[in-house]
C-alpha positions as CSV (number, residue, x, y, z in Angstrom):
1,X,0.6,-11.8,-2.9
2,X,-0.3,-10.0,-0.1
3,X,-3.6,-8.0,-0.3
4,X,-4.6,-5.1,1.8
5,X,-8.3,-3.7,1.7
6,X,-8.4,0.3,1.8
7,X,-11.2,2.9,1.3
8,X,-12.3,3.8,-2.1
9,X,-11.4,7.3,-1.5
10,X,-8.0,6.5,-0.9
11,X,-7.9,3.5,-3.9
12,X,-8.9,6.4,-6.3
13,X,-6.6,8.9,-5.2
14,X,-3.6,5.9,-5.8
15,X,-5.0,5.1,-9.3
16,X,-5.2,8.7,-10.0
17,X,-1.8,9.5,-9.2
18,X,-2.4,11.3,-6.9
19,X,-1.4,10.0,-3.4
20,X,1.9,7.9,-3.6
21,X,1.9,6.6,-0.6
22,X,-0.3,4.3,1.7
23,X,0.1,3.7,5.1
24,X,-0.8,1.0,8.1
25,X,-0.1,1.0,11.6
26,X,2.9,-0.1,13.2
27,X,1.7,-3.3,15.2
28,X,2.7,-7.2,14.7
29,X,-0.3,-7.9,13.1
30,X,1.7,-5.9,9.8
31,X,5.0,-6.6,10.8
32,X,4.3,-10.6,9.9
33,X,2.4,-9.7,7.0
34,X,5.1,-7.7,5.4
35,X,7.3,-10.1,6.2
36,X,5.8,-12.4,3.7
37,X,6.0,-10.5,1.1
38,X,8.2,-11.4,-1.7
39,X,10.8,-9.0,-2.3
40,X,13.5,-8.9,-5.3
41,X,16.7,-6.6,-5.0
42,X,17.0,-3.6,-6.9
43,X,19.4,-0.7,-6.7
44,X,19.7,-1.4,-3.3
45,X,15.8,-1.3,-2.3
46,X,13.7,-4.0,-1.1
47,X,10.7,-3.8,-3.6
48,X,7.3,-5.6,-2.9
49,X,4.4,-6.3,-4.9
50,X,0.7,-5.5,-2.9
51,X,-2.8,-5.9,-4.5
52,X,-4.8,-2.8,-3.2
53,X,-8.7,-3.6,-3.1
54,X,-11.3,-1.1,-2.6
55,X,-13.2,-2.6,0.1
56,X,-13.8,-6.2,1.5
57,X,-15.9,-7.5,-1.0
58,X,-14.1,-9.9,-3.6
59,X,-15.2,-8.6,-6.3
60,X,-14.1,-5.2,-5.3
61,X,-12.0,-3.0,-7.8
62,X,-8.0,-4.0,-7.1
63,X,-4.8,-2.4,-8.4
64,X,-0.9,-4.5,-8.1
65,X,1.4,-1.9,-6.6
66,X,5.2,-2.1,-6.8
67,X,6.5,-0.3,-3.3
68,X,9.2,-0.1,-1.2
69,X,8.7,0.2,2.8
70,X,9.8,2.1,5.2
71,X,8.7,3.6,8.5
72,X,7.3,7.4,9.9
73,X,4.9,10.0,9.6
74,X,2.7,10.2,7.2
75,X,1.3,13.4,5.5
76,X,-2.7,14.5,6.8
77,X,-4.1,15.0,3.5
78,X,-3.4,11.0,2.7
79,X,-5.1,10.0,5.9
80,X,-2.5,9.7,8.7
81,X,-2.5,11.0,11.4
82,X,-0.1,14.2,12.8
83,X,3.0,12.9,14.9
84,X,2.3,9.4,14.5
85,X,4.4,6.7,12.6
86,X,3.4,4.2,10.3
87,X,4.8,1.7,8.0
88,X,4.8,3.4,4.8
89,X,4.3,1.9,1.7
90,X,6.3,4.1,-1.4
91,X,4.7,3.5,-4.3
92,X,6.4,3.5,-7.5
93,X,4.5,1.6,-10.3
94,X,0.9,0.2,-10.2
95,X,-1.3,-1.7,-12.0
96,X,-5.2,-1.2,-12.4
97,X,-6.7,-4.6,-12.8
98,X,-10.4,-5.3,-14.9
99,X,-13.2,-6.6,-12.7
100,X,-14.0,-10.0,-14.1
């Protein structure tokens, strides 16, 4: 499963409901990475599951999402920036996990 660190701000905002959507940049670096991602067919959608960890640190809180992807602009207030496009990751179910 693929795991992508992110700031606590924006981990909490996710597990909060609050911001449904996380973004990364649009380079080859997560073009591969995406790629690798194992995807089952549903109504149509590619759906991925991503582990979400707040930090580096391995023993930092983590959360499963269920997304689908998709490129553009991402909105200010969930840290993108204006004009710019991103891969966007739509999430639609999560999954807080308990620190060991």
């Amino acid at each position: 499963m693929l795991t992508l660190p992110i700031k606590k701000k924006w981990f909490l905002m996710i597990q909060s409901g609050e911001k449904l959507e996380e973004y990364r940049e649009i380079t080859p670096y997560y073009e591969k990475r995406f790629q690798y991602v194992k995807d089952y067919p549903d109504k149509g959608e590619q759906k991925y599951y991503v582990r979400l960890r707040a930090g580096y640190r391995h023993d930092s809180p983590k959360m499963t999402i269920e997304c689908w992807i998709d490129t553009g602009e991402g909105k200010p207030e969930w840290g993108a920036e204006p004009g710019k496009h991103y891969y966007r990751l739509h999430i639609t179910w999560k999954r807080i996990e308990k620190a060991a």
